[in-house]
C-alpha positions in Angstrom: -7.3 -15.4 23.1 -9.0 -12.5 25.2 -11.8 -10.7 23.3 -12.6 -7.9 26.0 -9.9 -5.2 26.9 -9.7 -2.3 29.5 -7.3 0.2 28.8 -6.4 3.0 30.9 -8.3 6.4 30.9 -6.6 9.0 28.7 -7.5 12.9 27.2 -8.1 12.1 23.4 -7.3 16.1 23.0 -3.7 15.5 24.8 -3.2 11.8 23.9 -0.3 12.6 21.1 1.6 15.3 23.0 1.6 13.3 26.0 2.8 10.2 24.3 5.0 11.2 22.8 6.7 13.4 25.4 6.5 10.2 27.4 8.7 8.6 25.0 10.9 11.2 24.6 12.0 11.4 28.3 12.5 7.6 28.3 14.4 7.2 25.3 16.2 10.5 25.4 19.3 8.7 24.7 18.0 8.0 21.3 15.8 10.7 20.3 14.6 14.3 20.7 11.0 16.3 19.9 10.8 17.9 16.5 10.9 21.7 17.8 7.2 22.9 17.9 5.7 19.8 16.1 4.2 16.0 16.2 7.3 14.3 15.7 10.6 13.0 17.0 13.9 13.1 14.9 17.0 10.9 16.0 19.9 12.2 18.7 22.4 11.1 15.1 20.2 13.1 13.1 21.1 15.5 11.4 24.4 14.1 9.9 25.5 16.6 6.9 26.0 14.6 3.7 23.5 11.7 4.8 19.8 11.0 2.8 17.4 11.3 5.8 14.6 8.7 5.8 11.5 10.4 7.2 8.1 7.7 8.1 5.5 8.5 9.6 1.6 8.0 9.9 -1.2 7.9 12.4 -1.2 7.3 16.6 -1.8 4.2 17.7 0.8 1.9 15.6 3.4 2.0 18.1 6.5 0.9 17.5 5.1 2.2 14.2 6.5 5.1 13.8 8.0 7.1 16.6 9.2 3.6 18.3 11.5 3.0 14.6 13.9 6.2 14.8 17.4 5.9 15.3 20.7 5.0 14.4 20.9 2.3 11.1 16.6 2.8 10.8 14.4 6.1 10.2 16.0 9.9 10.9 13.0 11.0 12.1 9.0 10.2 12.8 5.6 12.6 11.6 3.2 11.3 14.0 -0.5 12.1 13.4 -3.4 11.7 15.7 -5.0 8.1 16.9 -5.1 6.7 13.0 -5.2 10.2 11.2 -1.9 11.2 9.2 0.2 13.7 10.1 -0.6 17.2 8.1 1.3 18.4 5.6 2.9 20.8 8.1 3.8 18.1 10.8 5.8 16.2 7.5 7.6 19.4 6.4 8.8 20.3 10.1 9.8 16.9 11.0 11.5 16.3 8.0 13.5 19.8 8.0 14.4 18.9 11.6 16.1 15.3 10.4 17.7 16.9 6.7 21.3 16.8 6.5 22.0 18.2 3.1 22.2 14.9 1.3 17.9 15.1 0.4 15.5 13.3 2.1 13.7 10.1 1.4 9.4 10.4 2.5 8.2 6.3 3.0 5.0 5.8 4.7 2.0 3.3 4.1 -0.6 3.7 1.2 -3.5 5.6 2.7 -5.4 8.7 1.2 -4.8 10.9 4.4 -1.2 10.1 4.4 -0.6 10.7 0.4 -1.8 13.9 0.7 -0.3 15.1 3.8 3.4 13.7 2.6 2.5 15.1 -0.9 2.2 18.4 0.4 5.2 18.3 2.3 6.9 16.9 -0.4 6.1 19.7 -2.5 6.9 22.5 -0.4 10.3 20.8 0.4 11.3 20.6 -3.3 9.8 24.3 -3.4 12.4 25.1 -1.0 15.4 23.5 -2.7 15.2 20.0 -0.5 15.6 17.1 -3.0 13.2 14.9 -2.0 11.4 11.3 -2.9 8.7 9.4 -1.8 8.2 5.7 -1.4 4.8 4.1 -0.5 4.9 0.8 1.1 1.6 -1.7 -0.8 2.1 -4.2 1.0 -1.4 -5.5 2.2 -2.3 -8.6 -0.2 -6.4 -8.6 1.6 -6.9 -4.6 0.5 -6.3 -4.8 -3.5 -4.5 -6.0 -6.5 -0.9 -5.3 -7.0 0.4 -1.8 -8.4 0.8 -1.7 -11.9 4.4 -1.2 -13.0 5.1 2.3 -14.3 1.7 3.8 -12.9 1.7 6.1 -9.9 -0.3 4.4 -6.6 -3.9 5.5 -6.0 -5.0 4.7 -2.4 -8.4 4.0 -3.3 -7.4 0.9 -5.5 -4.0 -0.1 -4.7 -2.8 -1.9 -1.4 -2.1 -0.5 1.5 0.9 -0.5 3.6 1.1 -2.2 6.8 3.8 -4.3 9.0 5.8 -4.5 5.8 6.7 -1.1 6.4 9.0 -2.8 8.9 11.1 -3.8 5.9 11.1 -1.3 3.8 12.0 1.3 6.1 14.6 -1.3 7.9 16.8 -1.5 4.6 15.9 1.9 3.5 17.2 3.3 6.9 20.6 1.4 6.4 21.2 1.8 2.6 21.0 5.5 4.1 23.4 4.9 6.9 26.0 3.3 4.8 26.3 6.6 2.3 23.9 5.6 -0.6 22.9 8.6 -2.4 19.0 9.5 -2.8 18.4 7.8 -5.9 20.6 4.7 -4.4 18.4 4.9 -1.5 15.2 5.1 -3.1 15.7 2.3 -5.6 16.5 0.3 -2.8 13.2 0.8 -1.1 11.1 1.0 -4.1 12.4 -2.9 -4.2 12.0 -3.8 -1.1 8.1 -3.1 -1.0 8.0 -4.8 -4.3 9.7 -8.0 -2.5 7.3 -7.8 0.5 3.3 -9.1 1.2 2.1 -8.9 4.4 -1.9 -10.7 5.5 -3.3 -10.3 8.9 -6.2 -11.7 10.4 -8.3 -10.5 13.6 -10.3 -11.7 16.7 -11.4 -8.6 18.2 -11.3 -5.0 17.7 -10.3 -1.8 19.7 -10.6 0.8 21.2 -10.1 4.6 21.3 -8.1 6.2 23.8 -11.3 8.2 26.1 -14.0 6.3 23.9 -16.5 4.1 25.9 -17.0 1.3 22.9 -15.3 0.0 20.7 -14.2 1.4 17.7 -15.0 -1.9 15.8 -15.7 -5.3 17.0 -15.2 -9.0 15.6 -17.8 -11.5 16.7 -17.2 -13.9 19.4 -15.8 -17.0 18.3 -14.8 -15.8 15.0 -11.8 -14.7 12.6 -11.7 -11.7 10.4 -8.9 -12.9 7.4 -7.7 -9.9 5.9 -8.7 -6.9 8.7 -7.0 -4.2 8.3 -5.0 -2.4 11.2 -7.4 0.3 11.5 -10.7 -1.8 11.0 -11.0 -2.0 7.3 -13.1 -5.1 6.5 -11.6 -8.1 5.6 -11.9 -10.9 2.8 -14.2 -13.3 5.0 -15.2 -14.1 7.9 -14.4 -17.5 9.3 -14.8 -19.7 12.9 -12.1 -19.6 15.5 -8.9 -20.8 14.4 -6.4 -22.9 16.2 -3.0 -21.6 16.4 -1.6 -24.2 13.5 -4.8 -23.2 11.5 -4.6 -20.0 12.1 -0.5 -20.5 10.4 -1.7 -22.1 7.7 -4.0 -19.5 6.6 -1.6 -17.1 7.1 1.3 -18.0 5.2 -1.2 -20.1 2.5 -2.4 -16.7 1.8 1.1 -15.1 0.9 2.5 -18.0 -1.0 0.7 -17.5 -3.8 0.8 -13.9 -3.9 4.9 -14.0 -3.7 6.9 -12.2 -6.9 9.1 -13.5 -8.6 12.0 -14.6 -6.4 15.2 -12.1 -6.6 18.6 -13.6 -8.8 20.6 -14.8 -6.5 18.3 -15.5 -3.4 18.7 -18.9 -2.9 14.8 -19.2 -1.6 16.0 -16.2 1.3 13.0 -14.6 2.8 12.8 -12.3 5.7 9.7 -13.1 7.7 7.9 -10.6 10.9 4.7 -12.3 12.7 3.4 -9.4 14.0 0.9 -9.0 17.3 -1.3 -6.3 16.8 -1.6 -4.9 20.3 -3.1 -7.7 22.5 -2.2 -11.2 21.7 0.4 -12.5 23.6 4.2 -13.1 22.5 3.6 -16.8 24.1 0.5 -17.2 21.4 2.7 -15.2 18.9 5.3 -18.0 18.9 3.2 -21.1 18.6 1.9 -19.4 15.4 5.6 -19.1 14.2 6.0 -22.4 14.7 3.4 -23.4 12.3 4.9 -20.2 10.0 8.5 -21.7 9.9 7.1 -25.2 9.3 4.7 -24.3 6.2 7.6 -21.9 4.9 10.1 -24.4 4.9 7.7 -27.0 3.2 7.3 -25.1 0.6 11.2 -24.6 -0.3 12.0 -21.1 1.7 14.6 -20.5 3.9 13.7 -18.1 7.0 16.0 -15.2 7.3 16.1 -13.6 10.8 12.7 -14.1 11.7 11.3 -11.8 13.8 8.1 -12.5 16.4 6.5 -9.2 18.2 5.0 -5.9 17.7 6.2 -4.0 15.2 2.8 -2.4 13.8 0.0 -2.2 16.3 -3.5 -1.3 16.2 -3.8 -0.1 19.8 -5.7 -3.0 21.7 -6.8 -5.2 18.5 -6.4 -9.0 19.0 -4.8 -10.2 15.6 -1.7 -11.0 13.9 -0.5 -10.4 10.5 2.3 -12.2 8.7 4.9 -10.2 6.5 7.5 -11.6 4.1 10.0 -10.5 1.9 12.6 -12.1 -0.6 16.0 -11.8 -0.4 19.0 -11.3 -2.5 22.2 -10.9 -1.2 22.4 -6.9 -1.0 19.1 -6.8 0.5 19.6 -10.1 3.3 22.9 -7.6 4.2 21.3 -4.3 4.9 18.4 -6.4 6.6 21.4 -7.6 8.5 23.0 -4.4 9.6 22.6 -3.1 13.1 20.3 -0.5 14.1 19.2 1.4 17.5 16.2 2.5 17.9 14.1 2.6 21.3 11.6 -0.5 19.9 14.5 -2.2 17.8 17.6 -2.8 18.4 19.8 -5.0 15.8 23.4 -5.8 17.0 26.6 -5.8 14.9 27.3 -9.2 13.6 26.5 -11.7 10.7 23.4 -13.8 11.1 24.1 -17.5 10.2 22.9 -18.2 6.4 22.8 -22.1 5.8 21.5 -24.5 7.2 21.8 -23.8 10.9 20.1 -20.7 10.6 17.2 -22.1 13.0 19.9 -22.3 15.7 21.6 -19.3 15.6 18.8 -17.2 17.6 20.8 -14.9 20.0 20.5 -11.2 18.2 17.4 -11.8 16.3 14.7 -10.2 18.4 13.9 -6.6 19.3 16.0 -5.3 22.7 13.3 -3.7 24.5 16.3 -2.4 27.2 14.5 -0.4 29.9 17.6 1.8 30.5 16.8 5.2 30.8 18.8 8.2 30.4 19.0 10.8 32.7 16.7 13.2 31.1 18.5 16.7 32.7 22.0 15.6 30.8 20.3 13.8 27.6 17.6 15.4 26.7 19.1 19.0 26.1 16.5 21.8 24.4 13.0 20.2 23.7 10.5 22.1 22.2 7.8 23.4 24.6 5.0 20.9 24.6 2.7 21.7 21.7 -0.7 23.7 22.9 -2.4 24.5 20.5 -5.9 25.8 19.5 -7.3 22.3 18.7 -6.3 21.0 22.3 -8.3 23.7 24.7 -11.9 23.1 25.4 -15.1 23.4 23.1 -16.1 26.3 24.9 -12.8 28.5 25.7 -11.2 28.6 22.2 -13.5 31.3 20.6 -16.1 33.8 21.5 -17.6 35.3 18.9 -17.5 39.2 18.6 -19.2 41.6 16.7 -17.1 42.5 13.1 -16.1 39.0 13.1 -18.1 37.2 10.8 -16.0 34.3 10.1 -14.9 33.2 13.5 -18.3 33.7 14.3 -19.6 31.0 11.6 -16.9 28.8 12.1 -17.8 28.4 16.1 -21.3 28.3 14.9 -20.5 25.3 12.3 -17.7 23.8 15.5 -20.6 23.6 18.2 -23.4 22.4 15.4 -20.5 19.6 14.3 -19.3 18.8 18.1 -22.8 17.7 18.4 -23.1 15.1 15.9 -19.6 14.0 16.7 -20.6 10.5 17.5 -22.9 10.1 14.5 -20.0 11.3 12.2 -18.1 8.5 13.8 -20.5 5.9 13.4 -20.8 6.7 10.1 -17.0 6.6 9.6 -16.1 3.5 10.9 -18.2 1.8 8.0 -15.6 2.6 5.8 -12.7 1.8 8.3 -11.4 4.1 11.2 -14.6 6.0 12.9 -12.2 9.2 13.3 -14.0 11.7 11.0 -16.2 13.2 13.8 -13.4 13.5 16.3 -10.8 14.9 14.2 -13.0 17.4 12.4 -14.0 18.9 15.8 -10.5 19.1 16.7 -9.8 21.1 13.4 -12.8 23.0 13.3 -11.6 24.1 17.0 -8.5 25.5 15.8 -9.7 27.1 12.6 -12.1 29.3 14.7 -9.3 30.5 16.8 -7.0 31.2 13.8 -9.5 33.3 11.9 -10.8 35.3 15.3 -6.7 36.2 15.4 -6.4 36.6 11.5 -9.5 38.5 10.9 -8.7 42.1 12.1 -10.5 44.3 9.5 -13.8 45.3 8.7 -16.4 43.2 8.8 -17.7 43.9 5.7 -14.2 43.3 3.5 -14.0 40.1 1.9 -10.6 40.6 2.1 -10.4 40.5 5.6 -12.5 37.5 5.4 -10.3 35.7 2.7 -7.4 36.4 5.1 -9.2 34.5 8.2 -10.2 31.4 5.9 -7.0 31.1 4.4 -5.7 31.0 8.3 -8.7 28.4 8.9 -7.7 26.8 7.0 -4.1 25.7 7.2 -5.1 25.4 11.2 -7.7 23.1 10.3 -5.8 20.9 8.0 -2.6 20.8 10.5 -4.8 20.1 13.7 -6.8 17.3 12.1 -4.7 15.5 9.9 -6.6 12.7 7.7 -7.7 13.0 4.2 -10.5 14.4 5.5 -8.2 17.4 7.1 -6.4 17.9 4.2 -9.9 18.4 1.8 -11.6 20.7 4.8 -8.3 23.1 5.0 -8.1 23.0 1.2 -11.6 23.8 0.9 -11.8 26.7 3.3 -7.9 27.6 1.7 -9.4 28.7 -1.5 -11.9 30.0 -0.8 -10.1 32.8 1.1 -7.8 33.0 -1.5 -10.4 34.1 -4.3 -11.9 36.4 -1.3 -8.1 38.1 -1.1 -8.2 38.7 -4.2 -11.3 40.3 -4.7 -11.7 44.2 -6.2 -13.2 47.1 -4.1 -16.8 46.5 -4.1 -17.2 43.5 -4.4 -20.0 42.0 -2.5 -22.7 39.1 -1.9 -23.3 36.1 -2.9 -21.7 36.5 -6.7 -18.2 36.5 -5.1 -18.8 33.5 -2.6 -20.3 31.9 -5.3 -17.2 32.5 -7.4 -15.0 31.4 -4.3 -16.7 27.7 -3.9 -16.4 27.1 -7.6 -12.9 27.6 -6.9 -12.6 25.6 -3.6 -14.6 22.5 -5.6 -11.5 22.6 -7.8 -9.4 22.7 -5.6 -10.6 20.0 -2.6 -11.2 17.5 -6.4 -7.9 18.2 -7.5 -6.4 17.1 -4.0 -8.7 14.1 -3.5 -9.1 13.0 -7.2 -12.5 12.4 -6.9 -15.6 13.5 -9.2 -19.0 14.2 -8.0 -20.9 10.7 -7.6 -18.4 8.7 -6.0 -19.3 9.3 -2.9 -17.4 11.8 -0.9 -18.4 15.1 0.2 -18.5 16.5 -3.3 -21.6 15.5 -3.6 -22.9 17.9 -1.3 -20.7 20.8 -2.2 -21.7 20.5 -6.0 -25.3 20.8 -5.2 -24.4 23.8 -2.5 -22.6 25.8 -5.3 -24.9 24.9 -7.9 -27.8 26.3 -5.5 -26.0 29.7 -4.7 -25.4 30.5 -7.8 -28.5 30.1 -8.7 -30.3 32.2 -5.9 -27.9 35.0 -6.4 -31.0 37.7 -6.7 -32.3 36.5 -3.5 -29.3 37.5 -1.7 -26.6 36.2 0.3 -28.4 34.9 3.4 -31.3 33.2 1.4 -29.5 32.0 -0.8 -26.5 30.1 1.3 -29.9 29.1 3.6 -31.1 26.7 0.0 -27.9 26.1 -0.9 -27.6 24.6 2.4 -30.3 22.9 2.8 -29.6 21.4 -1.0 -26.4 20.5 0.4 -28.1 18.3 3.5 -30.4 16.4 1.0 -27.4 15.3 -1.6 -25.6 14.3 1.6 -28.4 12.0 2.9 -28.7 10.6 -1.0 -25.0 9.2 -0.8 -26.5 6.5 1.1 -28.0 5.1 -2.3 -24.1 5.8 -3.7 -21.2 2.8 -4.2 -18.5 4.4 -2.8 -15.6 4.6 -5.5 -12.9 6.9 -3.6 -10.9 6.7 -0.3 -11.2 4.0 1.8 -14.6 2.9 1.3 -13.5 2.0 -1.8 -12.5 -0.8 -1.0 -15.4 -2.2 0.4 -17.8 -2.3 -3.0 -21.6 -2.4 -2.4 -20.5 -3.2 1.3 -20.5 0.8 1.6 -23.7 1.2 -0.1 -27.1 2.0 2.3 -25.1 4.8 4.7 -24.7 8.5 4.2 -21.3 9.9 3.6 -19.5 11.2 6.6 -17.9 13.9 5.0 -21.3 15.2 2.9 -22.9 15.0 6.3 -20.2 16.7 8.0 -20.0 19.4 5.3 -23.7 19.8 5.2 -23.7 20.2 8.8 -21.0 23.1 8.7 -22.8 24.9 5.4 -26.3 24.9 7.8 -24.5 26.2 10.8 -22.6 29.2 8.6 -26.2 30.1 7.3 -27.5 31.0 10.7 -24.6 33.3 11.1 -25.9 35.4 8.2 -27.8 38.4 8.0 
């Protein structure tokens, strides 16, 4: 199998727009841009009286999750950057466009970014009168023990969600297309990501769109059991397999790990072998042979086995191998047909007995080429999105006099931008590598919204609190992540205790106030506590510090404060990481700084040499 890849050369800044405007002019037939967001919603959708089943999650998954919307599947797609989450205002938009009246059902994979982004939008939608549940797909057997029944998920424990998705949303999507209410719908997925396991293994990594290495690598002539799909270490490290080891690894993995098998199922399971972006459908099905063989062996009865992509990882090398029992009501909406431009499933009863291994004619994904005529089809599309976060470094904000928070926002964008690569570095030891690239982008677009938001005088805090509150919703929406979310929330409060503050108040006493409240706040969304590892352990230290050099003054002060800040974000290297995604990896994580501390220490430095 190949282990070096080429791809073609592409603007990470436009890389989501123009995808996805790409797949919207050649599957217009099937679906439409969310008006003014990251997201497509289904030409059927909205249907009045029907539960709308929104998924969504990062770039670079295709057909995950864009490539699953339509007719019998998913109402509509969030799409977030190359493996960021969509923000919270992405969900809400893309899920208002696909609502029909009948609630709407939010199912995505188990990550931190993605929790809190849906749990925003989740929130806001009930807010708003939208009756609305959420569903998180666990499905990942390498990343974590099992949920407990009857206790909520928590990313940085639980499993996460991969090509099992393909499951869960399939019968979700068609329990919703035959009527089902939202409760009906939601039971119905809760069960299938209780009946589903998925484990993957790797032979090389991938790469960025625009980057010039790769984002993680697997050695030469080895396997990685248990990779995750955006780099996430595995549980070892083994030589090259052959295709019928590879198999038997595979499905002697998920055997073991299998619930309880459903009333009723008569040893049913649905099983995907899934490529993850390079390995070829030829390789794919020698593998399945192996699959079908083992499963069979051990007493299961394949149930429209699927072999393709279904959840990529850009360019990675890999498979992963999903299953899930069957009863009858869940082998019939498995069954039902669907259209969607990466699966199509055509009306008809698949053959359950003993012949099922010959009855092979509708069982794979239709990937028709047809295209519709994009003038007739395609009707109203939202302008392409532009926003702040996709101009150049330079062009997007130039400081002014009376502008003190744009001004210390570009200062902390152009002190970030250069350290962008570290950040990365830094990131992918925990998983991705996106935390430099996506903070840039939202620190980009959080210095143009406060230069538009910050019109009074320069020495209001009000006017201030105004411009970080619009920082900071720019900032979460244009970089997406967890990271995204704890940055906008961060910058959030803290204009909102400057909106609030009386006439005359001044200094140090009231920012000092303000990051109290934002250290609430960014905890309270992340559920971490200072120690484990995240970039509260540099903002504890920075408002400890300012608080404490009040009399100094506000300049000298945030100046120690800052630098306090830099010093606890260099300690996290002697830290265990115990939240996110580096949780995952135990002591593995231990000997490197933080990304977010650093990131955060480097935007408290560069705000303090906007101060005077």
């Amino acid at each position: 199998m190949t282990t070096e890849h080429a791809g073609l050369g592409h603007h990470p800044e436009t890389f989501r727009e123009d995808w996805l405007e790409g797949l919207a002019d050649a599957y217009a037939r099937t679906v439409r841009r969310v008006p003014g967001a990251y997201g497509v919603v289904g030409r059927h959708a909205p249907r009045p009286g029907k539960v709308a089943l929104v998924i969504g999650g990062g770039s670079g998954h295709y057909p995950a999750f864009a490539g699953l919307v339509g007719p019998g599947l998913a109402d509509a797609a969030a799409v977030g950057d190359v493996f960021a989450s969509p923000s919270a205002e992405q969900v809400y938009r893309t899920a208002r466009a696909a609502d029909g009246g009948a609630g709407v059902l939010l199912c995505y994979g188990n990550y931190a970014g993605d929790v809190m982004h849906f749990g925003l939008a989740a929130r806001r939608l009930a807010a708003e009168g939208v009756a609305t549940r959420t569903v998180l797909v666990t499905d990942d057997v390498a990343s974590g023990p099992p949920p407990v029944e009857g206790q909520p998920i928590d990313p940085s424990r639980d499993r996460r969600g991969v090509a099992g998705d393909f499951f869960v949303f399939k019968v979700a999507g068609a329990a919703a297309e035959r009527g089902d209410d939202l409760a009906a719908v939601t039971r119905i997925a809760t069960r299938a990501n209780a009946l589903t396991r998925t484990f993957g293994a790797a032979f090389a990594g991938c790469t960025l769109p625009g980057a010039a290495e790769p984002l993680f690598t697997v050695n030469a002539g080895t396997t990685e059991l248990g990779m995750g799909i955006h780099g996430e270490p595995g549980l070892r490290t083994t030589r090259h397999l052959t295709a019928a080891e590879l198999a038997d690894e595979l499905v002697g993995n998920l055997l073991p790990e299998l619930p309880e098998p459903p009333a009723g199922g008569r040893g049913r399971v649905a099983v995907l072998l899934n490529g993850l972006g390079r390995t070829k459908y030829e390789e794919l099905f020698v593998v399945y042979r192996q699959v079908d063989h083992r499963l069979r062996e051990a007493g299961l009865r394949p149930f429209r086995p699927e072999v393709g992509e279904f959840v990529t990882s850009f360019d990675m090398a890999g498979v992963s191998l999903s299953l899930m029992l069957l009863d009858d009501e869940l082998a019939a909406l498995y069954d039902a047909p669907c259209d969607t431009p990466a699966f199509r499933r055509l009306p008809g009863t698949y053959a359950d007995g003993d012949d099922e291994r010959t009855d092979r004619a509708d069982g794979r994904a239709d990937r028709a080429d047809e295209r519709a005529d994009g003038d007739d089809e395609r009707g109203a599309l939202a302008a392409p999105v532009r926003d702040a976060a996709a101009q150049p470094l330079r062009d997007d904000i130039s400081p002014t006099g009376g502008m003190p928070v744009a001004a210390a926002l570009h200062a902390a964008l152009e002190l970030v931008a250069a350290n962008e690569d570290e950040l990365g570095r830094l990131d992918a030891v925990a998983g991705d590598g996106d935390h430099g690239i996506g903070i840039v982008r939202g620190l980009r677009a959080a210095a143009a919204a406060a230069r538009k938001a910050e019109p009074g005088p320069a020495d209001d805090p009000r006017s201030a609190g105004a411009a970080l509150l619009a920082a900071g919703l720019a900032l979460a929406d244009a970089s997406g992540g967890a990271s995204g979310a704890l940055y906008g929330a961060l910058l959030a409060e803290t204009g909102a205790v400057l909106t609030r503050a009386s006439d005359g108040a001044r200094g140090a006493e009231l920012l000092a106030d303000a990051m109290d409240a934002a250290q609430r706040a960014v905890a309270e969304l992340g559920g971490a506590e200072v120690g484990e590892k995240t970039m509260l352990d540099a903002l504890d230290p920075f408002r400890r510090e300012l608080r404490a050099r009040m009399a100094e003054g506000l300049p000298k002060a945030w100046r120690a404060a800052a630098e306090a800040a830099t010093r606890a974000a260099a300690d996290t290297a002697h830290l265990t990481p115990a939240r996110g995604r580096a949780a995952r990896m135990g002591t593995l994580g231990y000997g490197h700084p933080d990304a977010g501390a650093v990131s955060l220490a480097l935007l408290l430095t560069a705000i303090g040499t906007t101060l005077n």
